[in-house]
TIRO-341381 format. One line per 5 residues: their letters; for each residue x, y, z of C-alpha. Coordinates in nm, 3 decimals. Example, Ala and Ser with C-alpha at 12.3 -4.5 7.8 and 13.67 -1.06 7.14 Angstrom:
as) 1.230:-0.450:0.780 | 1.367:-0.106:0.714
***
This chain:
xxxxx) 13.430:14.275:7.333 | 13.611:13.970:7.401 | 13.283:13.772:7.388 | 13.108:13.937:7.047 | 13.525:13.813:6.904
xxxxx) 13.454:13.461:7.038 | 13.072:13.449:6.879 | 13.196:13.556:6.579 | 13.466:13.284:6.523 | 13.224:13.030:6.643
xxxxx) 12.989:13.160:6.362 | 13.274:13.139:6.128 | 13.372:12.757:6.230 | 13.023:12.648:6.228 | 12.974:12.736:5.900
xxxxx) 13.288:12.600:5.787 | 13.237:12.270:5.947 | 12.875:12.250:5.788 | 13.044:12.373:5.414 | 13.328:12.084:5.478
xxxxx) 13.042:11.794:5.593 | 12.831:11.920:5.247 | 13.143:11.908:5.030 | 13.309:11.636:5.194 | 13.207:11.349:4.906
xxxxx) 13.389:11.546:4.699 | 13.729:11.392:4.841 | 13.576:11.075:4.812 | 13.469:11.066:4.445 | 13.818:11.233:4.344
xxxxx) 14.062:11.050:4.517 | 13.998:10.663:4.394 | 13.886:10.882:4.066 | 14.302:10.994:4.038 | 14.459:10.696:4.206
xxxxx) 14.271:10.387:4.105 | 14.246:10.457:3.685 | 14.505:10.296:3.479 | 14.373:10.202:3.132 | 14.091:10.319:2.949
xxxxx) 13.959:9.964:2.855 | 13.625:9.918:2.956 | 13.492:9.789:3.316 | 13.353:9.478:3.158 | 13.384:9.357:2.764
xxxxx) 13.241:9.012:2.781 | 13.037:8.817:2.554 | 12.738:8.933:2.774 | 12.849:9.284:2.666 | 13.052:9.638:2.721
xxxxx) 13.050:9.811:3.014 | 13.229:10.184:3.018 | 13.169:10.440:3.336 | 13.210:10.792:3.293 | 13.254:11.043:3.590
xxxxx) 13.253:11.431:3.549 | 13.287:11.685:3.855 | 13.255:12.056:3.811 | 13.309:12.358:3.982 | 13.068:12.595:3.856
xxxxx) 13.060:13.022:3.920 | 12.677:13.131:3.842 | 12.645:13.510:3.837 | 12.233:13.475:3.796 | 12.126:13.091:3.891
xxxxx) 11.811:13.191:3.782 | 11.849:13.366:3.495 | 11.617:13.650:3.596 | 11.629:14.037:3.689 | 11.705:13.916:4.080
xxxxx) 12.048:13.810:3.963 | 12.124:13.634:4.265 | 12.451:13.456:4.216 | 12.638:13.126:4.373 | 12.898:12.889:4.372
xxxxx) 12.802:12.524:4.261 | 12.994:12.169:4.270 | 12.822:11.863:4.072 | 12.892:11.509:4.064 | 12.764:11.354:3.696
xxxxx) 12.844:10.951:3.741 | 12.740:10.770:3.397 | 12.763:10.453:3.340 | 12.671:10.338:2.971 | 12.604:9.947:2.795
xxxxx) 12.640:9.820:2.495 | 12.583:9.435:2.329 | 12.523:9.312:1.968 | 12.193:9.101:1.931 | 12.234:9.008:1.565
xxxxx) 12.093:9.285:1.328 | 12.063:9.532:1.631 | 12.243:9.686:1.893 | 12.131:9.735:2.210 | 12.293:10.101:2.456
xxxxx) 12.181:10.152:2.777 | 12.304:10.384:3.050 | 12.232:10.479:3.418 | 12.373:10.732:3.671 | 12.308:11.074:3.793
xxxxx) 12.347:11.457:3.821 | 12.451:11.548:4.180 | 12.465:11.935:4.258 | 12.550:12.128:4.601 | 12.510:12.525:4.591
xxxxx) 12.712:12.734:4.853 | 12.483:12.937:4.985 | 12.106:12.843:4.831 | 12.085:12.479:5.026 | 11.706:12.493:4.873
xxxxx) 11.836:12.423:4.581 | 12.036:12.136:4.589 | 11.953:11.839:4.362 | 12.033:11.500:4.289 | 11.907:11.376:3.954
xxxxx) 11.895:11.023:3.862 | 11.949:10.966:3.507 | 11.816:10.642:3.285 | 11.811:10.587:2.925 | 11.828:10.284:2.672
xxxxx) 11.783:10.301:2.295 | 11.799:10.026:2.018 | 11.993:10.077:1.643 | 12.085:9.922:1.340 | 12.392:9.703:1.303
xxxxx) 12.608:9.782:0.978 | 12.674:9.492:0.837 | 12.336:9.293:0.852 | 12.184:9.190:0.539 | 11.861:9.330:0.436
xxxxx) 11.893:9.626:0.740 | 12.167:9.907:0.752 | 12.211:10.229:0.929 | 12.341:10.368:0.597 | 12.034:10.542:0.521
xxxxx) 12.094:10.623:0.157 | 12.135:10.231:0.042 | 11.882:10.109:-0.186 | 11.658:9.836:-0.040 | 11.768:9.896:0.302
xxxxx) 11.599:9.903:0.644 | 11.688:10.128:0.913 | 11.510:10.165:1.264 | 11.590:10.291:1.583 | 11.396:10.332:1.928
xxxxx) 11.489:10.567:2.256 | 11.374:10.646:2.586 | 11.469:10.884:2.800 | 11.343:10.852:3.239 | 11.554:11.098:3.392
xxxxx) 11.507:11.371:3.672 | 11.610:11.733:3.560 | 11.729:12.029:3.713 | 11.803:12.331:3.503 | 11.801:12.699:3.474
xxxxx) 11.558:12.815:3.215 | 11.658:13.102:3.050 | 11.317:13.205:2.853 | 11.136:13.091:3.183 | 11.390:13.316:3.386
xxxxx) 11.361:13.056:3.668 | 11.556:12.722:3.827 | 11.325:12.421:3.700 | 11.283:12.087:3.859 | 11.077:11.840:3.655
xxxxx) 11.073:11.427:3.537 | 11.101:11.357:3.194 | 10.991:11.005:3.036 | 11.017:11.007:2.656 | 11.031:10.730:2.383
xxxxx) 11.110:10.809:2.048 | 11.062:10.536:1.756 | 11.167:10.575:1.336 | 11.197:10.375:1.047 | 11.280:10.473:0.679
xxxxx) 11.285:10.204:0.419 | 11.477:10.298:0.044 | 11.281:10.101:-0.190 | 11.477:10.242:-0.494 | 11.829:10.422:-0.545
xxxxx) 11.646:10.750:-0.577 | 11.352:10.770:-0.369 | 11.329:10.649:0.034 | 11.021:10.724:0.291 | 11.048:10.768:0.627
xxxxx) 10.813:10.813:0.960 | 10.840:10.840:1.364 | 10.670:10.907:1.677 | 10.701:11.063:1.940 | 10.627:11.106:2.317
xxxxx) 10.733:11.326:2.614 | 10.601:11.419:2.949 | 10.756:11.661:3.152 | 10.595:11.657:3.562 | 10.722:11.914:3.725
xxxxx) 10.840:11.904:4.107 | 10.794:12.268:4.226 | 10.658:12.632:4.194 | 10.789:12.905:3.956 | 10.961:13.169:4.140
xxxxx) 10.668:13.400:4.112 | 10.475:13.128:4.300 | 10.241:13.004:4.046 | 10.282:12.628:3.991 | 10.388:12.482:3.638
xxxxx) 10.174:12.295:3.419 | 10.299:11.937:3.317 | 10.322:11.912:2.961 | 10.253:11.592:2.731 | 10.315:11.603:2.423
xxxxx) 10.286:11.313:2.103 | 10.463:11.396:1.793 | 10.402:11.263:1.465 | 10.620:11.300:1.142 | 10.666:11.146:0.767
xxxxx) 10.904:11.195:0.535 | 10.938:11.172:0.159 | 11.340:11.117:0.015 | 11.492:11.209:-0.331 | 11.793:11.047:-0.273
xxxxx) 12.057:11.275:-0.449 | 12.359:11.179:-0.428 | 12.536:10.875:-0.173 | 12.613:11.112:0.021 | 12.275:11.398:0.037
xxxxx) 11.904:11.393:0.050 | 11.655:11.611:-0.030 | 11.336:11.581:0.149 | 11.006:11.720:0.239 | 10.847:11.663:0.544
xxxxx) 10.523:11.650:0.746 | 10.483:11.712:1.124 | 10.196:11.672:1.349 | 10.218:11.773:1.693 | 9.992:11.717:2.018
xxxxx) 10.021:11.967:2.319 | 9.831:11.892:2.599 | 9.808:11.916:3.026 | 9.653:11.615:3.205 | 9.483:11.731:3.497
xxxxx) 9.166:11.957:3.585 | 9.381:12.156:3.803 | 9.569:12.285:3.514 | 9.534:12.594:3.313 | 9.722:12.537:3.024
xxxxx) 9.534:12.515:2.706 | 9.609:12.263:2.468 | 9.719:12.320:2.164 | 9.791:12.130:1.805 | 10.089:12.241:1.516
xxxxx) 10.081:12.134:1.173 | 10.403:12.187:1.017 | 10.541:12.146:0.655 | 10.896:12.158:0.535 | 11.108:12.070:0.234
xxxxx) 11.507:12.032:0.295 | 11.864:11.918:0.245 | 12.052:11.688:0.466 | 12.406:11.561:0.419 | 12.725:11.682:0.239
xxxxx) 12.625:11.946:0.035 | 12.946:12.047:-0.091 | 13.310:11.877:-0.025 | 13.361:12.092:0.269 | 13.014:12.156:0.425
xxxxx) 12.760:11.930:0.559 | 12.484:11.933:0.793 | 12.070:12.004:0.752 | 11.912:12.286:0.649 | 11.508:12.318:0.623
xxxxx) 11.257:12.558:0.558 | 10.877:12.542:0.576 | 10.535:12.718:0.710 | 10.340:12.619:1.065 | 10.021:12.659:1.215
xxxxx) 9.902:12.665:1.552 | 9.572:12.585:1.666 | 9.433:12.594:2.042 | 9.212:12.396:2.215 | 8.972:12.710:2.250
xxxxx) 8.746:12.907:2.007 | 8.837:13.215:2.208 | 9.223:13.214:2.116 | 9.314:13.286:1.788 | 9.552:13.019:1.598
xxxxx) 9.906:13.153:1.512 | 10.125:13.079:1.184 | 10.461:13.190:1.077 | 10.765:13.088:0.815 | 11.007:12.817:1.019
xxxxx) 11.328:12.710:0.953 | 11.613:12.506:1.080 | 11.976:12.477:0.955 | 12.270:12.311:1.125 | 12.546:12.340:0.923
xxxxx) 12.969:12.281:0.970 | 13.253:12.358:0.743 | 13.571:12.248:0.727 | 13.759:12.543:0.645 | 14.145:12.393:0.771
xxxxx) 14.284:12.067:0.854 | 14.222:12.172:1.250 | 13.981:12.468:1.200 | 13.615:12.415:1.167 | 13.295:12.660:1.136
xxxxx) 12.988:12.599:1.284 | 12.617:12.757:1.191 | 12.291:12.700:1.326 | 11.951:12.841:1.244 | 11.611:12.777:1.390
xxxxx) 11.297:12.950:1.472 | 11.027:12.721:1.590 | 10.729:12.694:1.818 | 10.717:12.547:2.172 | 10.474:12.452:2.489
xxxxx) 10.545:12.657:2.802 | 10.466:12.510:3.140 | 10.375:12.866:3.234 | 10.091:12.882:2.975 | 10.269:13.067:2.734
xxxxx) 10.351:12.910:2.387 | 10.698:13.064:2.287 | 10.783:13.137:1.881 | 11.154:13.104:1.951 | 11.457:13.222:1.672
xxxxx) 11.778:13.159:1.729 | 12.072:13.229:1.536 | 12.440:13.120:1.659 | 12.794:13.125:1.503 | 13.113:12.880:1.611
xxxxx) 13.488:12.811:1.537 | 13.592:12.567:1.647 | 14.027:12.491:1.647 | 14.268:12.225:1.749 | 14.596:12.385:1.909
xxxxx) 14.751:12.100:1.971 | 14.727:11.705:1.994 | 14.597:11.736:2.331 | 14.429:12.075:2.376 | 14.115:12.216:2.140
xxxxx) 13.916:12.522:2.168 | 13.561:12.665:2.045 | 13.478:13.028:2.035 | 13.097:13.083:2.006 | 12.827:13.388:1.958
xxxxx) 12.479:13.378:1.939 | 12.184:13.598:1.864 | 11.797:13.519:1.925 | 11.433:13.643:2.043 | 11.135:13.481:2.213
xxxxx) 10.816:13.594:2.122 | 10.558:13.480:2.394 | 10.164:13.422:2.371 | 10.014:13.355:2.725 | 9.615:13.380:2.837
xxxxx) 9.573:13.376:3.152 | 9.718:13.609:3.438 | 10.086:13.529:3.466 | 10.250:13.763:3.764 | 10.270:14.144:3.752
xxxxx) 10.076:14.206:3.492 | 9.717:14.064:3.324 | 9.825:14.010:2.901 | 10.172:13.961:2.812 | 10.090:13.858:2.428
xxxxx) 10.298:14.167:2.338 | 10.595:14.033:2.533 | 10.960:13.995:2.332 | 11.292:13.877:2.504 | 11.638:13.944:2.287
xxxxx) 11.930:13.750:2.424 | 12.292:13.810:2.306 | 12.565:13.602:2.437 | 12.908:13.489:2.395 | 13.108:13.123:2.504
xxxxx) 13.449:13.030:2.534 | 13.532:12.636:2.611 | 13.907:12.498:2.623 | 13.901:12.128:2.664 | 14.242:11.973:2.749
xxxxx) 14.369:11.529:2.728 | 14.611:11.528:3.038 | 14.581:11.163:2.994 | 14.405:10.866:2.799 | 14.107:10.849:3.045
xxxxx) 14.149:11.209:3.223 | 14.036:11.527:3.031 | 14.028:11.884:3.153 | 13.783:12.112:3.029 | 13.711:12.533:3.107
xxxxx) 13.403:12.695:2.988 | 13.301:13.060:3.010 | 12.934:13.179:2.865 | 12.794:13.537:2.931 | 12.459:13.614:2.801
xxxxx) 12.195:13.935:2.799 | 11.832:13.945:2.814 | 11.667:14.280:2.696 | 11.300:14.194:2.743 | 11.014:14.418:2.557
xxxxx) 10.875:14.439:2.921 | 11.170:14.644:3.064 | 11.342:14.550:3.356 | 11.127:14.315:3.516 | 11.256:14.026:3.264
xxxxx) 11.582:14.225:3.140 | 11.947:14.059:3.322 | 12.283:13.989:3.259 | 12.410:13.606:3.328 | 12.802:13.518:3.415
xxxxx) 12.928:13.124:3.374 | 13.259:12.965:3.437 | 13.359:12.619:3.528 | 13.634:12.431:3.548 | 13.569:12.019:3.500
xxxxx) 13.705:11.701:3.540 | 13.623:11.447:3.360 | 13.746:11.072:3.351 | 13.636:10.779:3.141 | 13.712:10.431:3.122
***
């Protein structure tokens, strides 16, 4: 007996020796983290530019990591190190940042990630002449240009799985006002999404690339609101002859408001019709009434209301294109100088269209997920560079398909999060 009592607190050490050598950067991030910040001036603020670094760790409870009907649940710590530049080239500004997404699960190794994180993007000065970011001026220019490269590691809540893929996306717009009443603008843009693993049902994911192309047309209202209509073209598409996924092409019109639209509420709000067209005479193209509406009200001196709207198409990497709609409520109050909360509920459904064999069963064009859910974050200034910050989110998935998509998802963390 002796001897099974003596395996089983060797067991126990092992593994508690192998959780303290995982964990054990941990220490190391937060002790010169607490003991070494004094000020929150930036690193560097030089005539060659301004340097700030931002550090965030995060003990995370998951109840469902991957968001499915297996509702396998873990403990998670993650290391988020940013680093972020900024410098003035006459008319334009220059931001750039660089760091990375570090996460260690308890008892699913596998999944461990570390994501390194890139992105730069280019904007209008104020003050310069014939080029503004006030995009309501008459006469003005205004431009920007982003790029995302960054390594991602998420759980996907309409895929019902933990995703690993690379992103690279640029994004470039310019709008020109060439009266006090009427402005036009256009962009493009790109994304590619290459994903790293298998889905959980063992089927590998397509990598998605898709272009994006967009004009706009501007009644200029008011200083303060337009009123636009707008013209999307997008591009869905999987390089590769391995691939399955069949591309697909949305045309999408909308008219809208952006801006204050009363003294106390502001935000965008669109409406507008899409079609959907595949890459194959045998599928039949889709259409439906879209919308989008993002919307805040100041309803006290420290209480504000939040709404948002959308229901819109999107690619799946599982060959399904999803007609998403989403519907979500916030308040959002300041207690004090140092501590603020939001209180938030949402309501949506996915509507999925997939044609090809996708796990248990042969046609899931009849498929619909509803998700309820509910969110609670505190966020609290201990200091001038150290905030505090709890979040709590549970969600439900009811899926049209019974209880092989159907789960119930627990979150809370508790974060750290220093800047300087």
């Amino acid at each position: 007996m002796d001897e099974t009592v003596n395996s089983s607190a060797k067991k126990k050490l092992v593994k508690m020796l192998y959780f303290m050598g995982r964990f054990s950067w941990v220490l190391a991030v937060l002790i010169p983290i607490l003991t070494c910040l004094r000020t929150t001036h930036a690193v560097v603020e030089k005539s060659l530019g301004r340097i700030n670094v931002q550090a965030t760790i995060e003990g995370v409870y998951d109840s469902n990591i991957f968001s499915s009907s297996s509702e396998e649940g873990d403990f998670l710590v993650r290391f988020l190190p940013l680093a972020k530049y900024s410098k003035r080239l006459g008319p334009i500004i220059v931001d750039g940042g660089v760091g990375g997404n570090f996460g260690r699960y308890f008892n699913n190794s596998n999944e461990d990630f570390s994501d390194p994180v890139t992105n730069f993007s280019i904007r209008m000065a104020e003050d310069f002449g014939l080029f503004s970011v006030d995009k309501r001026t008459a006469g003005k220019i205004q431009f920007g240009f982003d790029t995302d490269i960054s390594q991602r590691t998420e759980t996907n809540e309409q895929l019902q799985d933990l995703i690993s893929y690379t992103l690279y996306s640029a994004d470039f717009s310019l709008r020109y006002n060439h009266s006090p009443k009427f402005g036009v603008s256009g962009d493009v843009q790109y994304s590619f999404r290459d994903y790293q693993q298998l889905s959980s049902q063992g089927i590998p994911y397509s990598n998605i690339e898709t272009y994006t192309y967009g004009a706009s047309a501007y009644y200029i209202y008011s200083p303060k609101l337009d009123l636009f209509f707008r013209y999307q073209y997008q591009i869905n598409e999987s390089p590769g002859t391995e691939s399955n996924f069949i591309s697909n092409h949305l045309n999408n019109f909308s008219i809208g408001a952006d801006g204050q639209l009363t003294p106390k509420l502001d935000g965008t709000i669109s409406f507008g019709y899409g079609v959907l067209d595949y890459g194959s005479t045998e599928v039949d193209s889709q259409d439906s009434i879209l919308f989008h509406a993002g919307l805040n009200w100041a309803w006290r001196e420290k209480t504000k209301i939040g709404l948002m709207m959308d229901k819109s198409f999107s690619p799946s990497p599982q060959d399904q294109v999803m007609l998403s709609t989403t519907f979500s409520a916030q308040i959002s109050q300041r207690f004090t100088k140092r501590v603020a909360g939001t209180l938030a509920a949402n309501y949506g459904f996915v509507d999925f269209s997939s044609f090809r064999e996708f796990g248990p069963h042969n046609v899931r064009s009849d498929r619909v997920d509803d998700r309820y859910g509910v969110s609670l974050n505190i966020l609290s200034n201990f200091t001038s560079y150290l905030n505090g910050r709890f979040s709590y989110a549970y969600s439900t998935t009811a899926s049209g398909y019974g209880d092989e998509f159907s789960n119930d998802r627990h979150l809370a963390s508790i974060s750290l999060i220093v800047q300087y």
